[in-house]
N, CA, C and O atoms as a printed pandas DataFrame, in Angstrom:
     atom_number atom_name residue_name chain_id  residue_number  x_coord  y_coord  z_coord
0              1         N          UNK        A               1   15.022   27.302   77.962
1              2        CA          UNK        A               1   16.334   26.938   78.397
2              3         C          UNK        A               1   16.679   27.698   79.672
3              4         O          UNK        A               1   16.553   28.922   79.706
4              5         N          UNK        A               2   17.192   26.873   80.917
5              6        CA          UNK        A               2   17.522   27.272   81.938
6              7         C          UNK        A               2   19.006   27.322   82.096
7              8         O          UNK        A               2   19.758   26.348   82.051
8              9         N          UNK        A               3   19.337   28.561   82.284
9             10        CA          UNK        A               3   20.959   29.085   82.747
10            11         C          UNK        A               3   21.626   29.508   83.882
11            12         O          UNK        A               3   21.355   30.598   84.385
12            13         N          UNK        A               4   22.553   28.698   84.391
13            14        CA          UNK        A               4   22.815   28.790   85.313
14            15         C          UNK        A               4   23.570   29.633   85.505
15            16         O          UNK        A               4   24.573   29.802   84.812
16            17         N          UNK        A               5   23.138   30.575   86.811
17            18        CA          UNK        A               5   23.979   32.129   86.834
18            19         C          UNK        A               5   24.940   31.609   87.342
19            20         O          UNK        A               5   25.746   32.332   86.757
20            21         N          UNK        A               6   25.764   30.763   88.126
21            22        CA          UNK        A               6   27.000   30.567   88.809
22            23         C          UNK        A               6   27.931   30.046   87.571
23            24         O          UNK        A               6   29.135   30.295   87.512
24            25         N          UNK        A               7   27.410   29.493   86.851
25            26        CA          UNK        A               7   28.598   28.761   85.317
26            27         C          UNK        A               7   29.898   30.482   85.119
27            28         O          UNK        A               7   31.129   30.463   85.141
28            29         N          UNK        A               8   29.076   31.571   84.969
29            30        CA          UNK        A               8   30.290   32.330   84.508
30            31         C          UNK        A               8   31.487   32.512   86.037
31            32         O          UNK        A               8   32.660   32.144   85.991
32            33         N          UNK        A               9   30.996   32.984   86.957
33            34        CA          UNK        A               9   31.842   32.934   88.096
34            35         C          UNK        A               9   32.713   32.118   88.452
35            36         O          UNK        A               9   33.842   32.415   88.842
36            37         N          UNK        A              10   32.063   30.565   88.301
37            38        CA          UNK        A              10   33.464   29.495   88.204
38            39         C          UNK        A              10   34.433   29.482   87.012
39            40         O          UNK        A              10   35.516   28.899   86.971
40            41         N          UNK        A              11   33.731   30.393   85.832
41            42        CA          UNK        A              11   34.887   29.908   84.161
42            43         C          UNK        A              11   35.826   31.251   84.735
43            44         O          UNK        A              11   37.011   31.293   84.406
44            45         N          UNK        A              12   35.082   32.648   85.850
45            46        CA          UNK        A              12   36.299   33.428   85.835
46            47         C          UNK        A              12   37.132   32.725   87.257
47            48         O          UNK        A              12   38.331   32.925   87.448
48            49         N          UNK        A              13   36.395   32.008   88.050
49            50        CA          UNK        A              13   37.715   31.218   89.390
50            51         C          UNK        A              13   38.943   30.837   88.612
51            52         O          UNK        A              13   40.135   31.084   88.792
52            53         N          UNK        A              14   38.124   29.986   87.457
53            54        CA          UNK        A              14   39.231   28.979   86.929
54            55         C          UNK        A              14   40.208   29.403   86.030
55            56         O          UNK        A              14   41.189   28.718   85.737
56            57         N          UNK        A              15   39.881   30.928   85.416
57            58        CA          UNK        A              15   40.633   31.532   84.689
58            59         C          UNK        A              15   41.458   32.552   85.604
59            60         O          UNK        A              15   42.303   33.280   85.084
60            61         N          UNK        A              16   41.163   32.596   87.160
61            62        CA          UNK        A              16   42.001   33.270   87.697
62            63         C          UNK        A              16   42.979   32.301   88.637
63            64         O          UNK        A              16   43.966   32.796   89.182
64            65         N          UNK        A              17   42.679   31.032   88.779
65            66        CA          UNK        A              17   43.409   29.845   89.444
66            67         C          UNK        A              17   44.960   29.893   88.121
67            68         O          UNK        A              17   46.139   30.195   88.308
68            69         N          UNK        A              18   44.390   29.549   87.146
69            70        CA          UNK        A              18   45.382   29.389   86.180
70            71         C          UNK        A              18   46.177   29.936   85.609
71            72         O          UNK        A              18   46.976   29.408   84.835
72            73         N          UNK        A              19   46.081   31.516   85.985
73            74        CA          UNK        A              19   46.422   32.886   85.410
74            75         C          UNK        A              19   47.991   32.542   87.363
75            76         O          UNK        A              19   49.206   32.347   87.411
76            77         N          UNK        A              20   47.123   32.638   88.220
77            78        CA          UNK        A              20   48.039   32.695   89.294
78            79         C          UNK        A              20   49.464   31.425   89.539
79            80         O          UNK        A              20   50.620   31.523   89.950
80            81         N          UNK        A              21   48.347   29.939   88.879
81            82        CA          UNK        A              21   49.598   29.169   88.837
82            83         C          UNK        A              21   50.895   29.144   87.558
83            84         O          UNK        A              21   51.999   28.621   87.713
84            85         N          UNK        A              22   50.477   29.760   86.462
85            86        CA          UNK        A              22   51.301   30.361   85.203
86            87         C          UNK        A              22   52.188   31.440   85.872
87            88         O          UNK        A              22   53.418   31.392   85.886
88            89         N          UNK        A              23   51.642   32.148   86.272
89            90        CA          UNK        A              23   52.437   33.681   87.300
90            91         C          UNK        A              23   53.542   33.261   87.748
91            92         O          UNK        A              23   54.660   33.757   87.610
92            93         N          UNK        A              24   53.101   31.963   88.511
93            94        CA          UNK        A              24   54.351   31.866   89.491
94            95         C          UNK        A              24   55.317   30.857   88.616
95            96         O          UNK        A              24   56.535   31.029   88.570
96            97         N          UNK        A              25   54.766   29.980   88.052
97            98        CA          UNK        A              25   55.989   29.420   87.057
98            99         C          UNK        A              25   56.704   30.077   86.430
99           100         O          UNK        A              25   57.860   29.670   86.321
100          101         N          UNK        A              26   56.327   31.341   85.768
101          102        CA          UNK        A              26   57.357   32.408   85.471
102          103         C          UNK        A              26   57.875   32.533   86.709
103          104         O          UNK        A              26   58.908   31.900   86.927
104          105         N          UNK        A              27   57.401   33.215   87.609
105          106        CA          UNK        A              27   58.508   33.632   88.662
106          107         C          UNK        A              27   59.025   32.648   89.308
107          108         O          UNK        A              27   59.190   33.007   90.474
108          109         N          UNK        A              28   59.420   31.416   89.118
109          110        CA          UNK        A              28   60.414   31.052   89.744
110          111         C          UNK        A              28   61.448   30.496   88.297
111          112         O          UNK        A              28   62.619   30.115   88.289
112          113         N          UNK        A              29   60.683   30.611   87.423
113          114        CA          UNK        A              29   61.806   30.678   85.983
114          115         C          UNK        A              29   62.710   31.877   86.382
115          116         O          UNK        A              29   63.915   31.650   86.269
116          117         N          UNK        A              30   62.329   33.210   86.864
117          118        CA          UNK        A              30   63.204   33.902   86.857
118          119         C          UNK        A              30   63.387   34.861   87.915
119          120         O          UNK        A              30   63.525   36.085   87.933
120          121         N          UNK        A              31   63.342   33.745   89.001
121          122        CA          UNK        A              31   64.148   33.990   90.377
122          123         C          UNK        A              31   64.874   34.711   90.463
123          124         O          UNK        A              31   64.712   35.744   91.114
124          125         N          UNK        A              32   66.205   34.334   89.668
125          126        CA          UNK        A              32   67.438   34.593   89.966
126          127         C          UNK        A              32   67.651   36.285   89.149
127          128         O          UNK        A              32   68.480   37.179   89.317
128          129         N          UNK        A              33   67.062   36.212   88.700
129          130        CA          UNK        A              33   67.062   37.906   87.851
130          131         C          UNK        A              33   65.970   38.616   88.392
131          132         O          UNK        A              33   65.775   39.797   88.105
132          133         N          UNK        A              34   65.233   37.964   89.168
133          134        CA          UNK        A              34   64.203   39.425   90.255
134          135         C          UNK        A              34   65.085   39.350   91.280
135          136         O          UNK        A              34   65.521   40.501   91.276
136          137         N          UNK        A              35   65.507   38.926   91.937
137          138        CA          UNK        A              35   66.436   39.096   93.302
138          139         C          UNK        A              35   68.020   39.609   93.137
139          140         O          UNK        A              35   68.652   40.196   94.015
140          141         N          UNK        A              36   68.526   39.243   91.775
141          142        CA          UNK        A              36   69.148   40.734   91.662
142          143         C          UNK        A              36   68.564   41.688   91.346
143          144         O          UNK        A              36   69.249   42.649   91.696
144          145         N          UNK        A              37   67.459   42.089   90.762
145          146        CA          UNK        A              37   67.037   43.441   90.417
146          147         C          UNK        A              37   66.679   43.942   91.697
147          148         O          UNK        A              37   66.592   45.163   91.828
148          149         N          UNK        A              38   66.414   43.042   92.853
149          150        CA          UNK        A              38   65.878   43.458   94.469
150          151         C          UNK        A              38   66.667   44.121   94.634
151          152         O          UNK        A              38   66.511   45.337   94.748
152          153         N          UNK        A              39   68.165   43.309   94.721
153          154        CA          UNK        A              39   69.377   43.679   95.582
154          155         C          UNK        A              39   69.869   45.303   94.911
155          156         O          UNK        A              39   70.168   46.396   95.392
156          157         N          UNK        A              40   69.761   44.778   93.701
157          158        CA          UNK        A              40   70.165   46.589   92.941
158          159         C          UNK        A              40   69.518   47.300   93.154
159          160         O          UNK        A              40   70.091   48.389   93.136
160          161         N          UNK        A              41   68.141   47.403   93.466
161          162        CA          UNK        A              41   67.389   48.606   94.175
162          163         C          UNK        A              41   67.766   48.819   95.559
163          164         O          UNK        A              41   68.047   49.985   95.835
164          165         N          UNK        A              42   67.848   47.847   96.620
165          166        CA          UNK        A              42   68.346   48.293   97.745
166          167         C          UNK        A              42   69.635   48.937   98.094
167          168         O          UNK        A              42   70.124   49.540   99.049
168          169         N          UNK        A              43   70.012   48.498   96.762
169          170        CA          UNK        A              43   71.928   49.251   96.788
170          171         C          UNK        A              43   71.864   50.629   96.353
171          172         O          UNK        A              43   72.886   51.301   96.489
172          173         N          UNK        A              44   70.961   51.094   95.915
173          174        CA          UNK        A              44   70.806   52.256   95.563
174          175         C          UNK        A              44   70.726   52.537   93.848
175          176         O          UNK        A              44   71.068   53.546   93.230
176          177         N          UNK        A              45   70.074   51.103   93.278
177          178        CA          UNK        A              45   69.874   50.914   91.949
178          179         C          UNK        A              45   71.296   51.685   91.059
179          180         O          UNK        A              45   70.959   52.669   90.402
180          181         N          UNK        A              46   72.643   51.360   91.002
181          182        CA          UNK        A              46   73.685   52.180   90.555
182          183         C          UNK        A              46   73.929   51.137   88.626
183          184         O          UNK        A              46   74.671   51.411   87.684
184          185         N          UNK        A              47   72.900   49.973   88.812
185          186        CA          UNK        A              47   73.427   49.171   87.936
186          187         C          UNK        A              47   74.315   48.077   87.694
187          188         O          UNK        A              47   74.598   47.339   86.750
188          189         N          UNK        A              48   74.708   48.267   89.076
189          190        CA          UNK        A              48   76.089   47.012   89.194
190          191         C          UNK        A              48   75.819   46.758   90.553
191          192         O          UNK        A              48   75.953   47.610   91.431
192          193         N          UNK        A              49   75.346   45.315   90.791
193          194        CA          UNK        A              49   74.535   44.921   92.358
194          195         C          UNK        A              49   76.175   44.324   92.755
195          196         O          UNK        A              49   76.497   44.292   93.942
196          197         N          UNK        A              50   76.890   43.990   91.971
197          198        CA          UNK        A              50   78.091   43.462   92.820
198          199         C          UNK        A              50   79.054   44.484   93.530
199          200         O          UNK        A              50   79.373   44.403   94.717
200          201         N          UNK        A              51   79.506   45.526   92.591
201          202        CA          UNK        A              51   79.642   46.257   93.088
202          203         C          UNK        A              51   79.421   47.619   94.342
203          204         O          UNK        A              51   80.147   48.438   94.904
204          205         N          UNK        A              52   77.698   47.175   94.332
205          206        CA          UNK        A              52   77.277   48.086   95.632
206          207         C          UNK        A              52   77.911   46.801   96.458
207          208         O          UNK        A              52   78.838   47.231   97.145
208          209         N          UNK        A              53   77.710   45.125   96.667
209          210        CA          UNK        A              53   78.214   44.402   97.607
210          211         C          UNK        A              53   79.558   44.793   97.996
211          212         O          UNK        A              53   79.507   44.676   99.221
212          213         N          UNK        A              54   80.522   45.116   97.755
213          214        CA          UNK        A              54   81.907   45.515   98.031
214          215         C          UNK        A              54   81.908   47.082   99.170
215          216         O          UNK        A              54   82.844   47.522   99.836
216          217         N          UNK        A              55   80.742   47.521   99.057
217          218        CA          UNK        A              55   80.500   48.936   99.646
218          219         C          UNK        A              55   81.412   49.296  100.583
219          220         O          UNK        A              55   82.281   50.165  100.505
220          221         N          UNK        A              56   81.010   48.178  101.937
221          222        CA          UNK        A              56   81.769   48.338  103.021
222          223         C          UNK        A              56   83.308   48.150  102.620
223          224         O          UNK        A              56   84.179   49.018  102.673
224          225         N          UNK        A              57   83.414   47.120  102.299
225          226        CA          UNK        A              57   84.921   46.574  102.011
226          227         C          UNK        A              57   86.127   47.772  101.316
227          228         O          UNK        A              57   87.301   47.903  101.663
228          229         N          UNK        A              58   85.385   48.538  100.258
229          230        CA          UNK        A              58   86.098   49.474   99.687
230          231         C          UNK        A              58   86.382   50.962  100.217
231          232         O          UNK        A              58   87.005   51.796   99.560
232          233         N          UNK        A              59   85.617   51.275  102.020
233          234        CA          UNK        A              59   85.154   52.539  102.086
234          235         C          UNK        A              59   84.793   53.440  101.587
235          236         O          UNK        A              59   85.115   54.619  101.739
236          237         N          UNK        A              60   83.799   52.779  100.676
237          238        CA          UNK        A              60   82.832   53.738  100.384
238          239         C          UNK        A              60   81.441   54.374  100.613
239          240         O          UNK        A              60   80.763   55.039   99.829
240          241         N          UNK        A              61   81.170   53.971  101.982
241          242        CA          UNK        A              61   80.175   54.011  102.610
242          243         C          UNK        A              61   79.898   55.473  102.861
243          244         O          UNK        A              61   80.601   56.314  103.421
244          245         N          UNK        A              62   78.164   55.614  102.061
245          246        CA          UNK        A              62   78.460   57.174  102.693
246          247         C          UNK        A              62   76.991   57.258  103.848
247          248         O          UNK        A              62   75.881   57.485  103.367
248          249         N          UNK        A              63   77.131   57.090  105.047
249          250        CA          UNK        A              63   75.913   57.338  105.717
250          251         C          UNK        A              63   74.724   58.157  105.354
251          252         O          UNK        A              63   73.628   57.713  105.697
252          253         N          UNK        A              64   74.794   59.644  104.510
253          254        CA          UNK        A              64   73.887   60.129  104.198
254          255         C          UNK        A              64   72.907   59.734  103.214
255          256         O          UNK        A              64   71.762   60.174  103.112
256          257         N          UNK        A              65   73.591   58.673  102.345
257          258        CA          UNK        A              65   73.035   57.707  101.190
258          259         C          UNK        A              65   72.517   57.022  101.974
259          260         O          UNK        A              65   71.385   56.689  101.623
260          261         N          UNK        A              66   72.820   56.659  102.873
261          262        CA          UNK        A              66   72.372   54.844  103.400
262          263         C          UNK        A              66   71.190   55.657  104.139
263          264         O          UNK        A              66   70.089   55.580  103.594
264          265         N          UNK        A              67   71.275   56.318  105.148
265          266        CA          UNK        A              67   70.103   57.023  105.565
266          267         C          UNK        A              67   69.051   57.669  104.749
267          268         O          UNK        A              67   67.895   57.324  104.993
268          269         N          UNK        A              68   69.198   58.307  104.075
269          270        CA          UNK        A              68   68.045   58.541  103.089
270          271         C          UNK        A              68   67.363   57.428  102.436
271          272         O          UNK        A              68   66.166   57.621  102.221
272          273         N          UNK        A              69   67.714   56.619  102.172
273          274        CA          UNK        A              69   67.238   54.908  101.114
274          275         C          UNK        A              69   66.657   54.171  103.095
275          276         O          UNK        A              69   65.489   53.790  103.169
276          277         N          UNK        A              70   67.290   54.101  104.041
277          278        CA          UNK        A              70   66.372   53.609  105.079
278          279         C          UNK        A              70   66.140   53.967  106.393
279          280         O          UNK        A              70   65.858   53.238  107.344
280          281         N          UNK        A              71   66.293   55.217  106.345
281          282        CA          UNK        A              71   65.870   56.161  107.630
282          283         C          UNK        A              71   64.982   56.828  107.645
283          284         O          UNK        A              71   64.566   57.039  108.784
284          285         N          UNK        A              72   64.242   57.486  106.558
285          286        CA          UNK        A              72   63.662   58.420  106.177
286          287         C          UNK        A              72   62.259   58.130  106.053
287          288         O          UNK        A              72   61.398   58.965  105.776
288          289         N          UNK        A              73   62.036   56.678  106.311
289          290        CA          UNK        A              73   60.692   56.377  106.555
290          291         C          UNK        A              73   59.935   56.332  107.824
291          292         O          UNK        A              73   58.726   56.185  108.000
292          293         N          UNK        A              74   60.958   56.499  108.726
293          294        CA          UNK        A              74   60.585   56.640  110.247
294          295         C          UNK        A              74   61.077   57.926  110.843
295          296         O          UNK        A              74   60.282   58.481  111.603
296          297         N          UNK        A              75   62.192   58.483  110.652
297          298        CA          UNK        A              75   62.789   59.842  111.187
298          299         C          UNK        A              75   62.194   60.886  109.730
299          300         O          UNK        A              75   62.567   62.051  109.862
300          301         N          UNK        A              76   61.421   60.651  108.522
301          302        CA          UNK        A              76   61.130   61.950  107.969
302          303         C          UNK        A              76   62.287   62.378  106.888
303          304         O          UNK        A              76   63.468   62.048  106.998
304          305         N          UNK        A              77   61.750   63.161  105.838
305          306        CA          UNK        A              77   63.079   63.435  105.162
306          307         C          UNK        A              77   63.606   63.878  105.413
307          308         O          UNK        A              77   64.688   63.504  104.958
308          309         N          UNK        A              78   63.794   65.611  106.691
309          310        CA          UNK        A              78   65.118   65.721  106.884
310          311         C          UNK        A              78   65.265   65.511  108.000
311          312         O          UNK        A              78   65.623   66.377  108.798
312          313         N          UNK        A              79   64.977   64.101  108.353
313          314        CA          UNK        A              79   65.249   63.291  110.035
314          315         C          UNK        A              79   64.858   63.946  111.105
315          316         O          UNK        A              79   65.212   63.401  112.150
316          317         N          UNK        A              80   64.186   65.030  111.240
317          318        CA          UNK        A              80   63.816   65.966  112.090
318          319         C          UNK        A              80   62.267   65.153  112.659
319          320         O          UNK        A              80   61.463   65.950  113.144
320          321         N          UNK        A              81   61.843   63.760  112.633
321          322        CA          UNK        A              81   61.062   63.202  113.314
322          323         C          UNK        A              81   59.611   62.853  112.654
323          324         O          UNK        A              81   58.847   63.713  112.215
324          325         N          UNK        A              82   59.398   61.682  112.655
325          326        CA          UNK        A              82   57.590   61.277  112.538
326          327         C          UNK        A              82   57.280   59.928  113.257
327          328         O          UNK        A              82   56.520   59.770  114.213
328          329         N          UNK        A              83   57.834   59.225  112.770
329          330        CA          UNK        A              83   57.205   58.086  113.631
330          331         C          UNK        A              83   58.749   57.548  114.431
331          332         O          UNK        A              83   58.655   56.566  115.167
332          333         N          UNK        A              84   60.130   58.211  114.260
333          334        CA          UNK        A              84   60.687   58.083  115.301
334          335         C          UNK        A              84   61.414   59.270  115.191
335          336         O          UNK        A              84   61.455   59.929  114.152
336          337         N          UNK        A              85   62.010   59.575  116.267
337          338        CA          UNK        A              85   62.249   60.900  116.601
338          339         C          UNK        A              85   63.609   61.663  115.621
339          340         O          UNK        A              85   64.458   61.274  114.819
340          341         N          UNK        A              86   63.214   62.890  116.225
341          342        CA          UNK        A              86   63.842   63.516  115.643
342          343         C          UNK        A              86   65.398   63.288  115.879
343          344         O          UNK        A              86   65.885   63.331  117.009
344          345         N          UNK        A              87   66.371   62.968  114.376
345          346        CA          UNK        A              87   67.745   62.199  114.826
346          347         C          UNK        A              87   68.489   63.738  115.000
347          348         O          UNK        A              87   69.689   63.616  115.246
348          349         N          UNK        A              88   68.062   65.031  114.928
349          350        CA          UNK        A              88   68.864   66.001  115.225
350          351         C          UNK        A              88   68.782   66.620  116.522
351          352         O          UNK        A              88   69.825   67.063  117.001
352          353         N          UNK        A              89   67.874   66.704  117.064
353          354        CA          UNK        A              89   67.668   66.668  118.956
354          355         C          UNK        A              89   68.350   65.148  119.956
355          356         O          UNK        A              89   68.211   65.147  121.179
356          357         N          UNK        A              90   68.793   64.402  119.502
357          358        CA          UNK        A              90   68.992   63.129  120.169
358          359         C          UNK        A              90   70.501   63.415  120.882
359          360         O          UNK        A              90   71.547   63.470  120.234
360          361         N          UNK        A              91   70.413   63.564  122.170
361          362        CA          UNK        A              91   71.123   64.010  123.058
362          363         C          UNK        A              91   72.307   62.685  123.691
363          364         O          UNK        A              91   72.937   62.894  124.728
364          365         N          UNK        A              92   72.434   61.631  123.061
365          366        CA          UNK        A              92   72.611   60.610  123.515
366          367         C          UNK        A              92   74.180   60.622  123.144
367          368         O          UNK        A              92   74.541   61.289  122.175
368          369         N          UNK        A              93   75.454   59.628  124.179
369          370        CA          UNK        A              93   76.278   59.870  123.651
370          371         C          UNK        A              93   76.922   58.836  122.438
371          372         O          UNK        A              93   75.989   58.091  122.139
372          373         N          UNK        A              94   77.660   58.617  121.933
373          374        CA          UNK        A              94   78.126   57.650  120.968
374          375         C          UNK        A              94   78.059   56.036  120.972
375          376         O          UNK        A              94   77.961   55.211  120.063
376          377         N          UNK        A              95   78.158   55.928  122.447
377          378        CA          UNK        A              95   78.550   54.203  122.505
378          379         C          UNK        A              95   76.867   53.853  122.545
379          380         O          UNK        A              95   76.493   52.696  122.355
380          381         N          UNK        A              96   75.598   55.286  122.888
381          382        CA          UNK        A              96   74.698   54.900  123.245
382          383         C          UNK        A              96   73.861   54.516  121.665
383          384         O          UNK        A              96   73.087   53.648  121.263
384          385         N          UNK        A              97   74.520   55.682  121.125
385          386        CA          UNK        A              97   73.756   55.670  119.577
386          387         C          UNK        A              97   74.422   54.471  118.836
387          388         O          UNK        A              97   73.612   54.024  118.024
388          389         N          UNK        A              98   75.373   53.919  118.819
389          390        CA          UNK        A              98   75.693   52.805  118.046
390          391         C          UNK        A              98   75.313   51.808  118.759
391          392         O          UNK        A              98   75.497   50.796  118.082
392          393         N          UNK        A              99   74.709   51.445  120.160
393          394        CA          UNK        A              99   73.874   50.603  120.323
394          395         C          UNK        A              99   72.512   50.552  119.978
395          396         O          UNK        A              99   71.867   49.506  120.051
396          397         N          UNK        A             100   72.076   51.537  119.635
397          398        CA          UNK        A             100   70.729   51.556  119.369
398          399         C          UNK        A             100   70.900   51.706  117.680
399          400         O          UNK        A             100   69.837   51.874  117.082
400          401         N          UNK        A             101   71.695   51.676  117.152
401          402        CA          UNK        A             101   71.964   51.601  115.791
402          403         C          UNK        A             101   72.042   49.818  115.646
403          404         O          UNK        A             101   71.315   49.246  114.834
404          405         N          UNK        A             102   72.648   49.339  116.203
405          406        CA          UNK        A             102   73.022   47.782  116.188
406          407         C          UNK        A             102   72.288   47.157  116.296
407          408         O          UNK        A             102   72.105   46.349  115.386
408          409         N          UNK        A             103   71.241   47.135  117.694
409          410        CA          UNK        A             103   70.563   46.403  118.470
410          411         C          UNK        A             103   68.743   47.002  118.181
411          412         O          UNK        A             103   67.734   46.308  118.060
412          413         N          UNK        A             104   68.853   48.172  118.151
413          414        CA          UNK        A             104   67.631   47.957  117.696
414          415         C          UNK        A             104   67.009   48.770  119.648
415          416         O          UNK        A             104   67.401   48.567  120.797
416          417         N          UNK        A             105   65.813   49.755  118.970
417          418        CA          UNK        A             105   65.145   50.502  120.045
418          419         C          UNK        A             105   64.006   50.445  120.079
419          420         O          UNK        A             105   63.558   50.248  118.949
420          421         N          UNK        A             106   63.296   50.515  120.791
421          422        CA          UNK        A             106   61.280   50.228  120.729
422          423         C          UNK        A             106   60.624   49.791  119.337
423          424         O          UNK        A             106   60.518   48.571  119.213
424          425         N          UNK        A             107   60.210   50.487  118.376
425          426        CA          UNK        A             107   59.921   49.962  117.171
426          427         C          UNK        A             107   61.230   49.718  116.119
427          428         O          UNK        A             107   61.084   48.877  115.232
428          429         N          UNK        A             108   62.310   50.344  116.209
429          430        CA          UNK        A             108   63.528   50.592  115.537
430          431         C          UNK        A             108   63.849   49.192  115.530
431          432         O          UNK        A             108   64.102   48.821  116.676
432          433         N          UNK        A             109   63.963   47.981  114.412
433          434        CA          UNK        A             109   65.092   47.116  114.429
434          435         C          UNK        A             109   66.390   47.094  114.393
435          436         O          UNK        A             109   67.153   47.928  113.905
436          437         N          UNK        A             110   66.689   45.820  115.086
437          438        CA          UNK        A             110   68.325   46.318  114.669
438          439         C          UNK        A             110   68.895   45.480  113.991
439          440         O          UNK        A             110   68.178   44.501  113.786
440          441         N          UNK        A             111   70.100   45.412  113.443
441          442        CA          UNK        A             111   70.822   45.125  112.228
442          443         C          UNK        A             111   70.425   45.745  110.896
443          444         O          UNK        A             111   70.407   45.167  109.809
444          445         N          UNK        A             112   70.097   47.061  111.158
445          446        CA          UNK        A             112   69.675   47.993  109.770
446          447         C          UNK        A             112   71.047   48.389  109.425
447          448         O          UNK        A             112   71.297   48.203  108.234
448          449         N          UNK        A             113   72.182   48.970  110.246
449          450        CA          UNK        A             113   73.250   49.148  109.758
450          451         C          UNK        A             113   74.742   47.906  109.611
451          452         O          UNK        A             113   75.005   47.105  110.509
452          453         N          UNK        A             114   75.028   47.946  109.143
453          454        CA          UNK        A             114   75.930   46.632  108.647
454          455         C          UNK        A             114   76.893   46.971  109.818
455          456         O          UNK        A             114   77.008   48.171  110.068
456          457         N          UNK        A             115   77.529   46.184  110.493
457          458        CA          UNK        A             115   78.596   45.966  111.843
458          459         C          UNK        A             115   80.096   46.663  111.492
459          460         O          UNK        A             115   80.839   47.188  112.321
460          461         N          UNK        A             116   80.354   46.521  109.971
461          462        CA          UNK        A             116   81.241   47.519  109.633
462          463         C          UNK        A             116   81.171   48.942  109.545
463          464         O          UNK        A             116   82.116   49.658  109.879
464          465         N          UNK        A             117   79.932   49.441  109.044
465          466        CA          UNK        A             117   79.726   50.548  109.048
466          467         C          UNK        A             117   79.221   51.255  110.238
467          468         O          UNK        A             117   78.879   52.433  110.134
468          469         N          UNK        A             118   79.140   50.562  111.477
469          470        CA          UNK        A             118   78.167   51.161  112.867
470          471         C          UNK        A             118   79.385   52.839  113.033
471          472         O          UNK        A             118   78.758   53.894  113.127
472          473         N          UNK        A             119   80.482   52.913  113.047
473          474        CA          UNK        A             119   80.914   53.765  113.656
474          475         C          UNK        A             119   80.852   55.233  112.794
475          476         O          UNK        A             119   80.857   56.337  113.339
476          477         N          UNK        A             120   80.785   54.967  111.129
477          478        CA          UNK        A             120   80.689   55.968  110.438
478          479         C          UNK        A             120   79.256   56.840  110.808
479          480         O          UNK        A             120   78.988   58.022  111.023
480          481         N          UNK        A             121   78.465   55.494  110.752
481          482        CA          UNK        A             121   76.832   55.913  110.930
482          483         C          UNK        A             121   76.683   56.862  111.972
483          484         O          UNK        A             121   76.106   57.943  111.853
484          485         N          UNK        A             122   77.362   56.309  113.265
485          486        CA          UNK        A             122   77.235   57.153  114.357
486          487         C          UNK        A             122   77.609   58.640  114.232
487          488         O          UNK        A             122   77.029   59.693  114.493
488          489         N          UNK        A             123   78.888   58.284  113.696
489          490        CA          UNK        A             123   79.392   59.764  113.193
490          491         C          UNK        A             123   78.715   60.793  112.807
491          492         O          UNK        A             123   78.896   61.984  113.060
492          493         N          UNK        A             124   77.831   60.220  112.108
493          494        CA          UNK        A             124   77.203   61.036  110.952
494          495         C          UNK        A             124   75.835   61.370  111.706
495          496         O          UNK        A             124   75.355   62.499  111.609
496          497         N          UNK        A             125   75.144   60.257  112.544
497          498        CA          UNK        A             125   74.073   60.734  113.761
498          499         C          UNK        A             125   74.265   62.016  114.456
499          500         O          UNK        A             125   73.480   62.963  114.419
500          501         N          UNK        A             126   75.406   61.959  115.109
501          502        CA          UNK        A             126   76.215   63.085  115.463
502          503         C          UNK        A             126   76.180   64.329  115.212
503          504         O          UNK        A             126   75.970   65.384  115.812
504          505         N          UNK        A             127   76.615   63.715  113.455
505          506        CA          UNK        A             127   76.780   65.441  112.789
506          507         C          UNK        A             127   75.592   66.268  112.911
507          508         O          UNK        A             127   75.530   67.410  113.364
508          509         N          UNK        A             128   74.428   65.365  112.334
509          510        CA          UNK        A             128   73.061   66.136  112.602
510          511         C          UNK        A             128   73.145   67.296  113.739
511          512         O          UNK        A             128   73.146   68.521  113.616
512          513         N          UNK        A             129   73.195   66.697  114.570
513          514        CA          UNK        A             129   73.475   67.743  116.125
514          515         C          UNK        A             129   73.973   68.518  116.267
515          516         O          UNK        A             129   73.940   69.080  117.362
516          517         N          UNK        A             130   74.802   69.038  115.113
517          518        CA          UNK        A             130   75.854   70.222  115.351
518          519         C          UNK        A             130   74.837   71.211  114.190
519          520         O          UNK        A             130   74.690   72.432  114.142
520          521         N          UNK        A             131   74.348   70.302  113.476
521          522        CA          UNK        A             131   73.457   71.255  111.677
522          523         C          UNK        A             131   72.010   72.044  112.689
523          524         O          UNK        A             131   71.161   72.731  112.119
């Protein structure tokens, strides 16, 4: 009896074709409960994704939160610089840093900070400079 070595490799294709199209039929069964669990992690996972949405609206914005959750992957944990510079040497004045907060600088995108919050943020860019 002759056996063909390729028979098991296609029974695992076909058991991994079917494994991937099952996957995703769950995930779009439950869309709507991974993309809030997204949004609640980006809010700072508090448990209540509606309530982080109100953030701006309620002033409760605290820049040092918001910077740590998405600054800290390019300025370092204590912003003192890695793949963008250090935010406590930045000599720049206010109208310059909330443009480059808004708009976005060499690798830096912009619209990372929400249009309501640009002036606290700056503030708080600022403060660094005095610490």
């Amino acid at each position: 009896m002759n056996r063909n070595p390729i028979v098991p490799y296609i029974l695992i294709m076909a058991l991994g074709i079917g494994l991937i199209f099952f996957m995703s039929l769950y995930g779009l069964d439950k869309k709507e409960e991974i993309a809030a669990d997204h949004e609640e992690t980006e809010q700072g996972g508090d448990g209540n994704a509606a309530e982080g949405g109100d953030e701006a609206d309620s002033g409760d914005f605290d820049p040092q939160a918001f910077a740590e959750g998405k600054c800290v992957s390019c300025h370092g944990q204590n912003f003192e610089g890695s793949v963008g510079p250090n935010l406590h040497d930045i000599s720049d004045d206010k109208d310059t840093i909330k443009d480059v907060l808004k708009n976005g600088k060499g690798a830096m995108p912009g619209g990372l900070v929400p249009d309501e919050n640009l002036d606290a943020m700056t503030d708080w860019v600022l403060s660094l400079q005095e610490s």
